[in-house]
N, C-alpha and C positions, 0 to 999 in steps of 0.2 A: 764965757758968755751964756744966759741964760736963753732957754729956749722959751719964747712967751707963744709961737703960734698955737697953741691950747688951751692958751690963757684962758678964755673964758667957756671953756666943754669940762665936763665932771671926766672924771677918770674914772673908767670900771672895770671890776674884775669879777671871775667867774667864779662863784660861791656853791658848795655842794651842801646841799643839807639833806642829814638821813637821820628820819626817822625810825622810832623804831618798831619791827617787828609785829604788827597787828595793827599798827597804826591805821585808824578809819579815815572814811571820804571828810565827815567833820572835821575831825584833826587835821586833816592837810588841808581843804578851804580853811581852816584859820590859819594856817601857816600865809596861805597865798595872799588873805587879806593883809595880814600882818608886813608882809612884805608890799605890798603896793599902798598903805597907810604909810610904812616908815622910810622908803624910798621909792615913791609913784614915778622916779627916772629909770627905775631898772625895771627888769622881767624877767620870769618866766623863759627856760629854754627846753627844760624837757621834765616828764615827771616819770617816775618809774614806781611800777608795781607788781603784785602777783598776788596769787589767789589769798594767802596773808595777809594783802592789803597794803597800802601804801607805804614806801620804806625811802623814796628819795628824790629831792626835787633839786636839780640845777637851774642855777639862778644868776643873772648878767646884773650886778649892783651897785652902783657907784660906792666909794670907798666912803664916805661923809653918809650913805643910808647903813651900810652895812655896820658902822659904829654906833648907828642909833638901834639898828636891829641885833645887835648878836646879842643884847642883855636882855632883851626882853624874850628872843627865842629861849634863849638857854634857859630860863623859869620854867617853859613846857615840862613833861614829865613824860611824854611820850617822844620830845627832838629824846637823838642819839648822840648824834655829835655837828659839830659845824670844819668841814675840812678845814683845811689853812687853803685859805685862797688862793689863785693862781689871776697875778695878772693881763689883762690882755689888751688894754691900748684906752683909745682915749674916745669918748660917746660916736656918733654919726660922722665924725669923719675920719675914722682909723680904718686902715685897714692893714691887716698884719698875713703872717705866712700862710696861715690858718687857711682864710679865704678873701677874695676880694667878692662876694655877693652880700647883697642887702636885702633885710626886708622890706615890706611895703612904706613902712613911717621913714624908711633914710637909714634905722638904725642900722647895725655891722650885723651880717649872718653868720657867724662862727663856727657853728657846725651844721652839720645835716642833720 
């Protein structure tokens, strides 16, 4: 039997993208735009840096954005690489082992 109760919610998973190494404030606002142009249903979960400069941003993206975006990031010259995904459930109403909190819009809080 097929499970249709998610029928109609995207399915997301959590996308690491590292940049590389001196990576600038520029280069990662294009990253961010790039990701809320090619999938405006995902976000942003945490972005990491050091005096270097920006080197990695985790990303909640539905699987149908993330196939429009991983051709156009990989052209960058400064991405590093894009991990292999890790799923984690299904839009605003999953909630998995991870956490049952939300943010303010509904979506899943995932981590801290």
């Amino acid at each position: 039997m097929t499970d249709i109760s998610h029928a109609d919610s995207p399915k997301y998973i959590r996308q690491d993208i590292t940049l590389k190494t001196g990576a600038t404030s520029s280069q990662y606002f294009t990253v961010v735009q790039l990701i809320e142009e090619y999938d405006p249903k995902g976000w942003i979960l945490t972005i990491n840096g050091n005096e270097d400069g920006f080197w990695g941003i985790a990303a909640i993206l539905t699987l149908e954005g993330r196939d429009r975006l991983k051709p156009v990031l990989e052209k960058l010259e400064y991405l590093d690489r894009m991990q292999d995904p890790v799923m984690v459930g299904y839009g605003p109403e999953w909630t998995g082992p991870d956490t049952d909190e939300r943010w303010p819009d509904g979506s899943v809080k995932l981590f801290d």
